[in-house]
C-alpha positions in Angstrom: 1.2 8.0 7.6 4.1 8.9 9.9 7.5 10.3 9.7 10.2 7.5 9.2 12.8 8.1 12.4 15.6 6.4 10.3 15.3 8.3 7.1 14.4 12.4 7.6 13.7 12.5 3.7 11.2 9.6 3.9 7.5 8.8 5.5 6.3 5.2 6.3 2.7 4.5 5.6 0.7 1.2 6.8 -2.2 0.1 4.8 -4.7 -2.8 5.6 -6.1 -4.7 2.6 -9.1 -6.9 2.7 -10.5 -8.9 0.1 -14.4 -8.7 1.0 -15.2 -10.7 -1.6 -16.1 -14.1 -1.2 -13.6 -15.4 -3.5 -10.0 -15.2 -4.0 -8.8 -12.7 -6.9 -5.2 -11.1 -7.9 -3.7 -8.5 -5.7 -4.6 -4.9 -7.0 -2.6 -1.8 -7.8 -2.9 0.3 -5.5 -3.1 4.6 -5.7 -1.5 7.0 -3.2 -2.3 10.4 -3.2 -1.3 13.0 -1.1 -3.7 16.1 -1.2 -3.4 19.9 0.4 -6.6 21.0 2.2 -8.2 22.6 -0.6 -8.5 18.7 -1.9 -5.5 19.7 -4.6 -3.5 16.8 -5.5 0.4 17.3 -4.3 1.7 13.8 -5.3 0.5 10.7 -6.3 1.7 6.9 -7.2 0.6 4.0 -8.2 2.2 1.0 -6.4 1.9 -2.3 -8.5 1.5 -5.6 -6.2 5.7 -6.3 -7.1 5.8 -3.0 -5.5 4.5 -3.4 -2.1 4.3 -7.6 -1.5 7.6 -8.4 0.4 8.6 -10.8 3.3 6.2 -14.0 2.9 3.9 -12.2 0.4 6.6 -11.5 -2.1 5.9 -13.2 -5.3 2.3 -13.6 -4.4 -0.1 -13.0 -7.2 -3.4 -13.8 -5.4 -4.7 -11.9 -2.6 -7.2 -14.3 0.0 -10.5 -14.2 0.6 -11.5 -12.4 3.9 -8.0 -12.1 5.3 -6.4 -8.9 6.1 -2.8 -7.9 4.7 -1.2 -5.6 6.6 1.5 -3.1 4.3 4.0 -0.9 5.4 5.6 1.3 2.9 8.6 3.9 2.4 8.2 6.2 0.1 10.2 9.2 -0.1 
């Protein structure tokens, strides 16, 4: 997670998906939570896959087998 230097109200987080299973199986939703130090949820969202596939995954449905996604999201 890192501040986005083109947007002061936003931050840019990358996330790296893997399918360890040994079969090919739908993308997943996927939870974001940010916490305070006492473990106290401050926000939270659920990204759906329509959400966060774009470029060459958009549309995608099925997430590979032993092949890692790389995500980049803006969330403000």
């Amino acid at each position: 997670v890192q501040a986005d230097d083109q947007n002061a109200n936003a931050l840019l987080v990358d996330v790296m998906l893997l399918n360890k299973a040994g079969f090919d199986q739908p993308f997943p939703d996927l939870l974001l939570s940010f916490s305070d130090m006492d473990g106290n949820v401050k926000a939270s969202r659920i990204f759906k896959p329509e959400d966060y596939l774009g470029g060459e995954l958009s549309g995608k449905k099925i997430m590979p087998s032993k092949q890692p996604i790389h995500l980049s999201l803006e969330i403000k």
